[in-house]
C-alpha positions in Angstrom: 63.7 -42.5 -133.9 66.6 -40.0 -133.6 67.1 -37.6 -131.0 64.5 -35.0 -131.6 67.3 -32.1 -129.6 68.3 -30.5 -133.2 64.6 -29.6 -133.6 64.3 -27.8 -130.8 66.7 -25.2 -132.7 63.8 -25.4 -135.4 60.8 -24.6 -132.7 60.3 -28.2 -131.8 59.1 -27.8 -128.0 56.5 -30.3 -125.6 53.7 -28.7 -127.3 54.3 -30.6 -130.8 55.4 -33.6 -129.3 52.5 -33.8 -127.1 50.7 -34.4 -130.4 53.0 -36.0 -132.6 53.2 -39.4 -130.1 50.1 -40.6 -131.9 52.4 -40.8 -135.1 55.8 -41.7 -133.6 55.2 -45.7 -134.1 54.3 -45.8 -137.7 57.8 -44.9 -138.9 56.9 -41.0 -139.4 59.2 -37.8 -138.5 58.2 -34.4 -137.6 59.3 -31.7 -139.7 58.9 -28.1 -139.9 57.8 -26.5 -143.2 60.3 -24.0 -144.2 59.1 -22.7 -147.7 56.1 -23.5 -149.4 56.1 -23.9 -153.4 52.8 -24.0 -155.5 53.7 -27.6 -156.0 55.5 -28.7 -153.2 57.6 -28.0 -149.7 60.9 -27.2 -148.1 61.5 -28.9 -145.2 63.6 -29.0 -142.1 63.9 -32.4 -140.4 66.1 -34.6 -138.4 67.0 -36.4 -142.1 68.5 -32.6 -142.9 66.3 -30.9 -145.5 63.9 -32.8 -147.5 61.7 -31.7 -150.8 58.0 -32.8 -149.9 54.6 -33.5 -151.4 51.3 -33.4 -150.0 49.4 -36.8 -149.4 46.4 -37.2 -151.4 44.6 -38.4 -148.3 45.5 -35.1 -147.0 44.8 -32.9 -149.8 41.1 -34.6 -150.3 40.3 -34.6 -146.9 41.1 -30.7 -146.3 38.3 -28.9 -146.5 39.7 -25.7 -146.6 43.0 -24.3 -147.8 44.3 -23.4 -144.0 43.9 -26.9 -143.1 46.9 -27.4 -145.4 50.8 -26.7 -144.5 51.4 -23.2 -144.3 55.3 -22.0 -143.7 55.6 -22.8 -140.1 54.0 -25.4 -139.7 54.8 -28.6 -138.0 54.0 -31.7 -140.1 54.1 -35.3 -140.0 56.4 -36.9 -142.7 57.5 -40.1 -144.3 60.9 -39.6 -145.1 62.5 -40.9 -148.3 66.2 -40.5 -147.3 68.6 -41.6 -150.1 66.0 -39.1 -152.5 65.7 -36.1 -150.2 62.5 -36.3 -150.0 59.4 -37.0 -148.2 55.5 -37.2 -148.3 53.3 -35.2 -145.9 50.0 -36.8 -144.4 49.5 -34.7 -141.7 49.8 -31.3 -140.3 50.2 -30.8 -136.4 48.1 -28.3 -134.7 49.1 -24.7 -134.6 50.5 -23.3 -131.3 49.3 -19.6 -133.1 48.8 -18.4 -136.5 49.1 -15.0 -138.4 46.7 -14.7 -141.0 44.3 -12.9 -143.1 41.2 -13.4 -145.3 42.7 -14.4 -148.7 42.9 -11.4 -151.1 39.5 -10.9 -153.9 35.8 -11.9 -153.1 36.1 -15.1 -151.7 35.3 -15.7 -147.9 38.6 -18.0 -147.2 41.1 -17.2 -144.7 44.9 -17.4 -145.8 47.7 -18.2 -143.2 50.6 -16.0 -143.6 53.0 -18.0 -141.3 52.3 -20.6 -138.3 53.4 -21.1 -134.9 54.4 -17.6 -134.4 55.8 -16.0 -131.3 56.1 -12.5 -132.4 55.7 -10.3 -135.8 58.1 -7.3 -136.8 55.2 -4.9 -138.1 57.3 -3.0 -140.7 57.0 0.3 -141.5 59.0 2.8 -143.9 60.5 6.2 -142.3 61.2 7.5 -145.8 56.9 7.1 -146.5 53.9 8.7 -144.5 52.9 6.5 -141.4 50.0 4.9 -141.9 48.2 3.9 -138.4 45.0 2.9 -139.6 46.9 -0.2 -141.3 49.1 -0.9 -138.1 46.1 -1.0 -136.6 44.8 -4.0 -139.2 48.4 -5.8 -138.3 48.3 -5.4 -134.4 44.2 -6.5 -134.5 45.3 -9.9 -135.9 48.5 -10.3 -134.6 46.7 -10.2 -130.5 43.6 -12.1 -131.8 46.3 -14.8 -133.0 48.1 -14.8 -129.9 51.0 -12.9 -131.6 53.3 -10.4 -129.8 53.2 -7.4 -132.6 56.3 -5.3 -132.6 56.5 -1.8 -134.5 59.4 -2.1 -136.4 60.0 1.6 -137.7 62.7 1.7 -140.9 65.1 3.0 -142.9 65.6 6.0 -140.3 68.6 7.0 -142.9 66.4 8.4 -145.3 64.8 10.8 -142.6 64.9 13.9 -141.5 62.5 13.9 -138.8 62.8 10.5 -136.9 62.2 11.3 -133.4 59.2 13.4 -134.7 57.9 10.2 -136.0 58.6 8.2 -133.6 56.7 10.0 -131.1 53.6 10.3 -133.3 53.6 6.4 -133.7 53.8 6.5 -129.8 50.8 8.6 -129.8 48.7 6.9 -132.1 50.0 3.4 -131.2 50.1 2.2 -127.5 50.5 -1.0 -125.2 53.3 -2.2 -128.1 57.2 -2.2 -128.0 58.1 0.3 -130.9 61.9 0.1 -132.5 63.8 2.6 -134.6 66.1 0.9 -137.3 68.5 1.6 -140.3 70.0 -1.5 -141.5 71.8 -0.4 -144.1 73.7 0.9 -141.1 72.4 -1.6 -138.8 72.2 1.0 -136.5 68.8 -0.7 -133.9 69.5 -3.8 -135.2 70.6 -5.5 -132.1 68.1 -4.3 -129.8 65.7 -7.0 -131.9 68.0 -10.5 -130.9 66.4 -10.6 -128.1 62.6 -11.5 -129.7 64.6 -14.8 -130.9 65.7 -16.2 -127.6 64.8 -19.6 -126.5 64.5 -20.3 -130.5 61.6 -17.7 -130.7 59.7 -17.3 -134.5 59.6 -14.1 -135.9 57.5 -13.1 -138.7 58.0 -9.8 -140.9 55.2 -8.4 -141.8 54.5 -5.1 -143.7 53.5 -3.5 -147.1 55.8 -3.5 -150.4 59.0 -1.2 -150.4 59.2 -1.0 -146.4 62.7 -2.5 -146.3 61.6 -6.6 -144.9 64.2 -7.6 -146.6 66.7 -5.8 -145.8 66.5 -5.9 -142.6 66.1 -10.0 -142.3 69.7 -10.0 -144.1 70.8 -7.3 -141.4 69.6 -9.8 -138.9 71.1 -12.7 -140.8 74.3 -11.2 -140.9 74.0 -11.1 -144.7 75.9 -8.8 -147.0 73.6 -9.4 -150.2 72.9 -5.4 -151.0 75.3 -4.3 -153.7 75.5 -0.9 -154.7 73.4 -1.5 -157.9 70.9 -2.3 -155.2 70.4 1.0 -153.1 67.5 1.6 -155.4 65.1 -0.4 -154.1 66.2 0.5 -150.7 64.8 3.7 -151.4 62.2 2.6 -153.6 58.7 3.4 -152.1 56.9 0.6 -153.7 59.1 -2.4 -155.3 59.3 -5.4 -153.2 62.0 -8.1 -153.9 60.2 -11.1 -151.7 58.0 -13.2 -153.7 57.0 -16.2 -151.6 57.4 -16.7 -147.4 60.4 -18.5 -146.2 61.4 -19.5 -142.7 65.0 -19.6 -142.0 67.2 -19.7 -139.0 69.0 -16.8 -137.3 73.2 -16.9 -136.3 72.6 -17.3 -132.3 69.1 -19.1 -132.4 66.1 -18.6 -133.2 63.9 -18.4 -136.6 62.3 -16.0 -138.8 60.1 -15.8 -141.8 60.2 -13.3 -144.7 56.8 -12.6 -146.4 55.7 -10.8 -149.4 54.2 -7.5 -149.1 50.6 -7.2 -148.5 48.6 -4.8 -150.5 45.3 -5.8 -149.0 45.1 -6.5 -145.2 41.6 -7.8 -144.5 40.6 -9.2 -141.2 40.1 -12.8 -140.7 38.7 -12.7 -137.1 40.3 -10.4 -134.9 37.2 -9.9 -132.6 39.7 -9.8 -129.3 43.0 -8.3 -131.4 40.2 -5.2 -131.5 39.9 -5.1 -128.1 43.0 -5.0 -126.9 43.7 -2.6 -129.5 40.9 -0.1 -128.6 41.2 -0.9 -125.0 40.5 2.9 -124.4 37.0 3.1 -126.4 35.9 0.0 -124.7 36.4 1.2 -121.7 34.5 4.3 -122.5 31.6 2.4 -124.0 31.0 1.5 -120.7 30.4 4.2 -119.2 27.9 5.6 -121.6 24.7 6.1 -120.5 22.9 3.0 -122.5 24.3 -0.5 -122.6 23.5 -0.7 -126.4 25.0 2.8 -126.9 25.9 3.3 -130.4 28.1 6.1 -130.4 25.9 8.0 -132.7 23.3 10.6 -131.4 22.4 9.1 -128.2 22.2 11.6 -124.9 25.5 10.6 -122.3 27.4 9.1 -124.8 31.0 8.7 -123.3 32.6 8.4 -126.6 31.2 11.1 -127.8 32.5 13.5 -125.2 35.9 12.3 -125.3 36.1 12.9 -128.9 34.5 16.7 -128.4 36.7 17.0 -125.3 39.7 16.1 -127.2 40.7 13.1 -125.8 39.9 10.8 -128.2 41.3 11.0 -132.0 37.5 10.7 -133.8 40.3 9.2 -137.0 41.1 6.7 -133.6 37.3 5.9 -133.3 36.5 5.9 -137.1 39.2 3.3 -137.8 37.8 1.3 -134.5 34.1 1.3 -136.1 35.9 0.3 -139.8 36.9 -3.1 -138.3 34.3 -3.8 -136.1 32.1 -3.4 -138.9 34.7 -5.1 -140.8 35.0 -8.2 -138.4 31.1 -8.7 -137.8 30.6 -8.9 -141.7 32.9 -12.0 -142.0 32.0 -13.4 -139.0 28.0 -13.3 -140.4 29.8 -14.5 -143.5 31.4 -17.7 -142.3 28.7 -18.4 -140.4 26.6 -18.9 -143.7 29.4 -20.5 -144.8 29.7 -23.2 -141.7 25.9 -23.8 -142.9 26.6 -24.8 -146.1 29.4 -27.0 -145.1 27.3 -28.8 -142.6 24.6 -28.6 -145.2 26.9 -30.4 -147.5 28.2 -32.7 -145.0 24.8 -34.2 -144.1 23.5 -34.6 -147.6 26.8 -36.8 -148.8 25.4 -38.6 -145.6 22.0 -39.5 -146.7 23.5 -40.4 -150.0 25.3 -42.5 -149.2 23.3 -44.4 -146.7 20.8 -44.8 -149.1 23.2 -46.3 -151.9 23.6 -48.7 -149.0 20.4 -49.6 -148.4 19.8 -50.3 -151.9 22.7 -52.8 -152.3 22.1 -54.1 -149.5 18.3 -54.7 -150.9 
């Protein structure tokens, strides 16, 4: 095997190769997936980058979407050198994740990007703030084991930014909050220093908030022409139409993502704790253990919210998700079921074809 060193510009740390040994002897490579395709993937390897397929040992045996490579991930690969391209049979486990429940009715979750130190929560100066959905961002970023970062952008296009800024202070605490124009890259340094030590950065945020513009600030791009100043001020077209991981000038590694109309939780049972730390901490002081905040006598969280010091928008957006995140959670669980349901009926089936050959 080559030296594994280049990698480590890629991500590559003792926590994949902890996991990869069980693979090293059988001729395989780790490599990182860099953009995914509905067909196949973009990868970066130690062979340079490689166009690769899924296995079909791992595409029958996943039995669910996220088991599959997300961009991010670290998979195991058989390398096809003089073609460029490679097959993938497995995917290594996921230091942290950022993802959602999968747009529409069905109970599936969707992983937005893997191994993810910290995600750029973007959001548009030029628009009206919108909390309650920074709220939906941080609450899966911390139950992921994501740093979130308020990213807050195109300050060029307003008049009001340190008004802003401190009502995104008040409504959003306990997270590093950054003011940015990169169409005059004004802010734009004061974000190197999430990528150090080869750090992944994810940029997360609805259509129109400027992601893209501001990962070709950080990539030292010049791709805006002047035909393109538009959609810089365009509240709602989006130019990115798939995620892509690439690497920054100076280290590190960050991953462009479409916007998200529909941010639906996945888990994000402790994301909403450390989120609502403060109504937490005044459920327990309410009079009753199984106080629910509706008309019982010494309710805590009532009185701060008729005192004044609790926003009751604050609490309704906390009871949203909790209501939110104990639906899918009774959901999957029915789900889990019918898996195991399923799992121990191809069982029986096929012990009994067995017994009946064997008779």
């Amino acid at each position: 095997m080559k030296n594994l060193k280049d990698l480590r510009l890629y991500g590559w740390n003792e926590f994949f190769e902890a996991y990869f040994n069980e693979y090293a002897s059988d001729g395989l490579a780790p490599a990182r997936v860099a953009v995914e395709h509905r067909n196949n993937y973009e990868l970066y390897s130690e062979y340079g980058e490689l166009i690769a397929e899924k296995s079909g040992k791992l595409f029958y045996n996943a039995t669910s979407a996220d088991e599959l490579p997300a961009v991010g991930d670290w998979v195991v690969a058989m390398p096809i050198q003089k073609e460029k391209k490679a097959v993938i049979s497995a995917v290594l486990p996921r230091r942290t994740k950022f993802s959602r429940k999968k747009a529409g009715p069905v109970t599936e979750e969707q992983v937005v990007a893997a191994n993810v130190d910290t995600a750029f929560i973007v959001s548009s100066l030029n628009q009206e703030l919108n909390f309650r959905r920074m709220e939906r961002y941080l609450a899966l970023a911390w139950d992921n084991d994501v740093k979130p970062v308020i990213v807050l952008s195109k300050a060029d296009l307003c008049d009001d930014v340190y008004a802003k800024l401190v009502e995104t202070q008040n409504n959003i605490t306990g997270t590093d909050i950054h003011v940015v124009s990169a169409l005059k890259n004004a802010g734009i340094d004061e974000l190197f220093k999430y990528f150090e030590s080869n750090k992944t950065i994810a940029v997360i945020g609805s259509s129109g908030v400027g992601k893209s513009t501001l990962i070709n600030s950080l990539l030292h791009w010049k791709k805006m022409k002047v035909s393109d100043i538009s959609l810089y001020k365009d509240k709602g077209r989006h130019t990115t139409t798939h995620r892509e991981l690439t690497l920054v000038p100076g280290g590190g590694l960050i991953i462009d993502t479409p916007g998200m109309r529909e941010i639906q939780l996945w888990e994000g049972g402790g994301g909403l704790s450390e989120l609502f730390e403060d109504i937490e901490q005044l459920s327990l002081e309410c009079k009753f253990s199984d106080c629910r905040h509706e008309s019982e006598p010494g309710c805590a969280v009532k009185e701060a919210i008729k005192s004044g010091t609790l926003d009751p928008k604050r609490f309704k957006s906390y009871r949203k998700l909790q209501n939110e995140i104990n639906y899918f959670e009774r959901k999957q669980n029915v789900r889990a079921q019918l898996e195991e349901k399923k799992k121990w009926k191809k069982i029986t089936n096929e012990a009994r074809k067995k017994r009946k050959e064997k008779f």
